[in-house]
N, CA, C and O atoms as a GROMACS GRO file, in nm:
protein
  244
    1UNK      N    1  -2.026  -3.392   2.695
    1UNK     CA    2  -2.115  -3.335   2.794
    1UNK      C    3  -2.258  -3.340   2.740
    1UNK      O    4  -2.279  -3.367   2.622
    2UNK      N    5  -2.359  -3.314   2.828
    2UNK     CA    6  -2.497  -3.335   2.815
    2UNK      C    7  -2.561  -3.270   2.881
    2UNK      O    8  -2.518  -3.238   2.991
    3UNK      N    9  -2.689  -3.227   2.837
    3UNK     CA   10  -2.788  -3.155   2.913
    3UNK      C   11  -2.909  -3.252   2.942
    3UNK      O   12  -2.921  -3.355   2.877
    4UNK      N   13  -2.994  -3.220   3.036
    4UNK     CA   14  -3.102  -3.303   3.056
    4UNK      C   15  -3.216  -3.158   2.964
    4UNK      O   16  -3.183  -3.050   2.915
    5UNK      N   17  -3.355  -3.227   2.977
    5UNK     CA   18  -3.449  -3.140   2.962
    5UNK      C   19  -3.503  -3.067   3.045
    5UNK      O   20  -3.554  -2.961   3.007
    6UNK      N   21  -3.504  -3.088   3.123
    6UNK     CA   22  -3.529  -2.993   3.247
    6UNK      C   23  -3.429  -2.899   3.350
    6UNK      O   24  -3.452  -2.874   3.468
    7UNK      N   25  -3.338  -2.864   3.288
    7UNK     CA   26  -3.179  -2.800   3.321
    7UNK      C   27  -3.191  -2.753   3.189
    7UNK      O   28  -3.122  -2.652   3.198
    8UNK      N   29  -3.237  -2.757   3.050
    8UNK     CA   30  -3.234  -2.673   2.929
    8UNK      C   31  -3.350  -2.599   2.933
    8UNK      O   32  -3.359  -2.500   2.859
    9UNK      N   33  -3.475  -2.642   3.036
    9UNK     CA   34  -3.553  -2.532   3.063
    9UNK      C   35  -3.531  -2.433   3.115
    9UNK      O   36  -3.560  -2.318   3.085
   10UNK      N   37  -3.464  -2.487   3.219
   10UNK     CA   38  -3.464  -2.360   3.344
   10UNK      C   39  -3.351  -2.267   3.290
   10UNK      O   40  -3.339  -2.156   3.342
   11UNK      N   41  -3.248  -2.315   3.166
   11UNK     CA   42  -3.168  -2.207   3.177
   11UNK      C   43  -3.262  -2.119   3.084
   11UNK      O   44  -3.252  -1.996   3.087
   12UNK      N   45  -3.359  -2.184   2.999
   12UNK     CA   46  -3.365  -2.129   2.861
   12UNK      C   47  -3.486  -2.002   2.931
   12UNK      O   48  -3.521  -1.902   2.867
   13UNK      N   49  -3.541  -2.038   3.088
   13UNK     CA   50  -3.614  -1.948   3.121
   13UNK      C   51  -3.583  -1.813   3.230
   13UNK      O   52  -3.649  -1.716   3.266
   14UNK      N   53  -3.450  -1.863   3.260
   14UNK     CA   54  -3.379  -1.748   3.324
   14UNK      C   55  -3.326  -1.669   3.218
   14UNK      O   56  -3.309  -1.550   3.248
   15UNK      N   57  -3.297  -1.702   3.105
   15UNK     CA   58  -3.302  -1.582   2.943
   15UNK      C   59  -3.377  -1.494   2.945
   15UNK      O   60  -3.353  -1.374   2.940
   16UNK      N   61  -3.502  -1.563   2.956
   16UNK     CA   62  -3.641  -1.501   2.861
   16UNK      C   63  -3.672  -1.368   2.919
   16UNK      O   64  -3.727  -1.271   2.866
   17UNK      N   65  -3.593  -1.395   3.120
   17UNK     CA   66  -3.604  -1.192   3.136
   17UNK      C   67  -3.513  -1.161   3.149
   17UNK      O   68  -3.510  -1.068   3.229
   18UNK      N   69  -3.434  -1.185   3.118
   18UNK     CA   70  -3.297  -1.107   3.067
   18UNK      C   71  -3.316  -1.035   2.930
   18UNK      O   72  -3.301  -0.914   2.919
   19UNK      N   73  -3.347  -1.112   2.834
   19UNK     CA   74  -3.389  -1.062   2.644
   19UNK      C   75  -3.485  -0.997   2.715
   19UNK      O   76  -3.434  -0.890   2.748
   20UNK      N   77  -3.604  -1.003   2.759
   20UNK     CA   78  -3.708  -0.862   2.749
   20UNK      C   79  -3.654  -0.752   2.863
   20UNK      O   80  -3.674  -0.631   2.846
   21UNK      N   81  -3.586  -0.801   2.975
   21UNK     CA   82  -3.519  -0.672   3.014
   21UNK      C   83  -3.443  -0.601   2.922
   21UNK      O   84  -3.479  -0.484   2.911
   22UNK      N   85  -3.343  -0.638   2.848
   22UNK     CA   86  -3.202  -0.594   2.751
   22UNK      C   87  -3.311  -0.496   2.615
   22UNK      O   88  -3.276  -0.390   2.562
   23UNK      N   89  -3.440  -0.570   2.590
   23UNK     CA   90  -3.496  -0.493   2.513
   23UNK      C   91  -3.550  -0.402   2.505
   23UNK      O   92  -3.544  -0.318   2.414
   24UNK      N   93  -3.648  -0.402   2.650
   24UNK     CA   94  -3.680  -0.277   2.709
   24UNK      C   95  -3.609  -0.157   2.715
   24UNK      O   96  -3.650  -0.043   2.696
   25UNK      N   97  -3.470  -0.207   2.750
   25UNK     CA   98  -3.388  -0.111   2.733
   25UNK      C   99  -3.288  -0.066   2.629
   25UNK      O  100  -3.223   0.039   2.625
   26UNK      N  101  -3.291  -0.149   2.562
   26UNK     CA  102  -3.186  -0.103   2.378
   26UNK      C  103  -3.246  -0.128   2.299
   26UNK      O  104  -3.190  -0.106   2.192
   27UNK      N  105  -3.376  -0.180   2.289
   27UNK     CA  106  -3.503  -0.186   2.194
   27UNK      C  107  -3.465  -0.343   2.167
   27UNK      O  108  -3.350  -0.377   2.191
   28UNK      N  109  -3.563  -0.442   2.117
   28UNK     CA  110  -3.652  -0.533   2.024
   28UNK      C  111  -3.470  -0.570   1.917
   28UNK      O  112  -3.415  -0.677   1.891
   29UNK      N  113  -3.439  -0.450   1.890
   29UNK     CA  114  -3.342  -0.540   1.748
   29UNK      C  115  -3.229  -0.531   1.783
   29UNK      O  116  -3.163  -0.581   1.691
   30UNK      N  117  -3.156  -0.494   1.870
   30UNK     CA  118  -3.034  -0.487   1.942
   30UNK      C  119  -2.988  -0.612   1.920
   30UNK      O  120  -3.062  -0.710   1.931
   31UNK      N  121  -2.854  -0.621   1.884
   31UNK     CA  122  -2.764  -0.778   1.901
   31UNK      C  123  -2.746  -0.815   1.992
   31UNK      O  124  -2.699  -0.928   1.985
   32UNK      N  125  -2.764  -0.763   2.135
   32UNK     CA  126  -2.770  -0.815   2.219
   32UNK      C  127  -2.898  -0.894   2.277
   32UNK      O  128  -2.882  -0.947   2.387
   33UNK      N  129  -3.028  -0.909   2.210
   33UNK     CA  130  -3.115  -0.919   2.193
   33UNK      C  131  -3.130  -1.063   2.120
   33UNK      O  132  -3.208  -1.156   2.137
   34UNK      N  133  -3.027  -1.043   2.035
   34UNK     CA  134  -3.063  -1.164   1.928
   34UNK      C  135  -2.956  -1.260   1.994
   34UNK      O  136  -2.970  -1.382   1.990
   35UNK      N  137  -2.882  -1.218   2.036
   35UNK     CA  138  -2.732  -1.338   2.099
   35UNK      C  139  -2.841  -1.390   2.200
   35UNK      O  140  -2.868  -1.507   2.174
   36UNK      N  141  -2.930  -1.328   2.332
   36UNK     CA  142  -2.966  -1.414   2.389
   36UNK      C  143  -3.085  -1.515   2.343
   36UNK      O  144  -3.100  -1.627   2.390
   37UNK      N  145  -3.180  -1.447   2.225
   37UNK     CA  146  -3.255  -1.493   2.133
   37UNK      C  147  -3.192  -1.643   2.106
   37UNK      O  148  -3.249  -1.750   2.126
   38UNK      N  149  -3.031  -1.618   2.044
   38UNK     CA  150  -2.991  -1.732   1.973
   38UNK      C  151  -2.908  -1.877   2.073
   38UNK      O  152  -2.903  -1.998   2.053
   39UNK      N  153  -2.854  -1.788   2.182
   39UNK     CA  154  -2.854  -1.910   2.285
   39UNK      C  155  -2.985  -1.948   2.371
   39UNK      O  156  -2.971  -2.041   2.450
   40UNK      N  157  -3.070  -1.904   2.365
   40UNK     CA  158  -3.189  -1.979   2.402
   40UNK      C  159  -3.229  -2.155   2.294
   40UNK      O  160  -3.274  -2.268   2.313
   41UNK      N  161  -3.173  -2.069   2.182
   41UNK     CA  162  -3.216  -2.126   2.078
   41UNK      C  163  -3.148  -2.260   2.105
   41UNK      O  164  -3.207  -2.363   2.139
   42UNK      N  165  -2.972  -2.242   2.077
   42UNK     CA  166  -2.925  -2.338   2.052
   42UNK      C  167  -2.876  -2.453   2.221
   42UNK      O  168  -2.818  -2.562   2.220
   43UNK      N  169  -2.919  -2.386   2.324
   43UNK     CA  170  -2.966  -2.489   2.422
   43UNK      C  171  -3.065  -2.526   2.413
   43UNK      O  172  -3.049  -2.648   2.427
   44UNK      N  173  -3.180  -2.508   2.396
   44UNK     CA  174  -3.318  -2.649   2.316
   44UNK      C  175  -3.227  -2.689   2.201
   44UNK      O  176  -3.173  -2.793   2.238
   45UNK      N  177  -3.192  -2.662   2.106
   45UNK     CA  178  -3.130  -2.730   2.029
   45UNK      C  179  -3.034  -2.847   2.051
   45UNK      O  180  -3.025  -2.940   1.971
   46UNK      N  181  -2.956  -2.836   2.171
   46UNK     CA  182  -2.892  -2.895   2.219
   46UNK      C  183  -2.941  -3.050   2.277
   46UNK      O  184  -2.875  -3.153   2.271
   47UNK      N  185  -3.066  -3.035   2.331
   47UNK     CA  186  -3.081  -3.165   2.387
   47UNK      C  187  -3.210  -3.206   2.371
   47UNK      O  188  -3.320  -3.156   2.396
   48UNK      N  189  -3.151  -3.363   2.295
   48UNK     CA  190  -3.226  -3.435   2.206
   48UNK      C  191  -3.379  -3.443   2.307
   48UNK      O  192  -3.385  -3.508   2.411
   49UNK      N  193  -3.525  -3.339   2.235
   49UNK     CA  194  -3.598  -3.421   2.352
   49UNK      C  195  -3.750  -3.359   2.222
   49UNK      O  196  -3.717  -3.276   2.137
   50UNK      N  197  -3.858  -3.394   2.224
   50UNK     CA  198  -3.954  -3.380   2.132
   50UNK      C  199  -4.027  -3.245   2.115
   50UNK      O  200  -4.050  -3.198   2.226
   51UNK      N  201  -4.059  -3.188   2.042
   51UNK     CA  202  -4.054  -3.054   2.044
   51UNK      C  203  -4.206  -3.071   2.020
   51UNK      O  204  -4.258  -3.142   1.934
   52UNK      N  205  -4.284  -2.972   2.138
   52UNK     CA  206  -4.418  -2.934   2.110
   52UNK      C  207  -4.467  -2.816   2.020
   52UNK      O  208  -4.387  -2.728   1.990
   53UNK      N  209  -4.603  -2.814   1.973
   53UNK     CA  210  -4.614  -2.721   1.842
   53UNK      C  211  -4.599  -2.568   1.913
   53UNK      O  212  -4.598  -2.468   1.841
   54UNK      N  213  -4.589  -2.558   2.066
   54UNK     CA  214  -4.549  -2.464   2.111
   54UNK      C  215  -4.457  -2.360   2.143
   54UNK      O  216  -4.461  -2.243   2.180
   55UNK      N  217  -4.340  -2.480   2.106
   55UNK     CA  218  -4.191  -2.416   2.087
   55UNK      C  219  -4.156  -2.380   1.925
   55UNK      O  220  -4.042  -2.367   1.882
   56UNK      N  221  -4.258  -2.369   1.859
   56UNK     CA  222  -4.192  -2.321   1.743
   56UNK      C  223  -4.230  -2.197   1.710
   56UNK      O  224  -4.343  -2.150   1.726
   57UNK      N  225  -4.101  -2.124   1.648
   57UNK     CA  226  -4.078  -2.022   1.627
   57UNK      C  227  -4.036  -1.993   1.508
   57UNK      O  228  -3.922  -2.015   1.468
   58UNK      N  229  -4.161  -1.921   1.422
   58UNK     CA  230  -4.086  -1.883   1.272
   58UNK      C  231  -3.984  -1.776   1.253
   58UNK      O  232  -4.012  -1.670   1.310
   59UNK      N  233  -3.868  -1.778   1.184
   59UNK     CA  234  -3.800  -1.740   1.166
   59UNK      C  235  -3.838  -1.569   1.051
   59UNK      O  236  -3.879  -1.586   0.936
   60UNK      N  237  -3.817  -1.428   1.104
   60UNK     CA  238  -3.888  -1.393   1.061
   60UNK      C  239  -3.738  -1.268   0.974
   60UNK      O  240  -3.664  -1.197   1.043
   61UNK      N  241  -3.733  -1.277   0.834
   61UNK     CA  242  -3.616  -1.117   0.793
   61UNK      C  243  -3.532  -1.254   0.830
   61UNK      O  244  -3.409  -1.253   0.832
   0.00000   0.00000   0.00000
């Protein structure tokens, strides 16, 4: 199976308010926080496409 880049956006941006809703409400360090943190992650990860200096994210702890 395969993802395109633009189907790894849109999921990776229907996340992004889900994690700041989930944080708002169980705070910033919650594991639930970091699971959607980390499948955001590993769908860009997933499909091979060039990464701008915008998507990077230092790894921080």
């Amino acid at each position: 199976m395969s993802m395109d880049e633009r189907t790894s956006q849109e999921l990776r941006d229907r996340i992004q308010p889900i994690a700041e809703a989930v944080a708002a409400k169980l705070g910033a360090r919650h594991p639930a926080v970091a699971a959607l943190e980390l499948a955001a992650a590993e769908i860009a990860a997933a499909v091979p496409m060039p990464r701008r200096y915008a998507d990077y994210e230092p790894r921080v702890g």
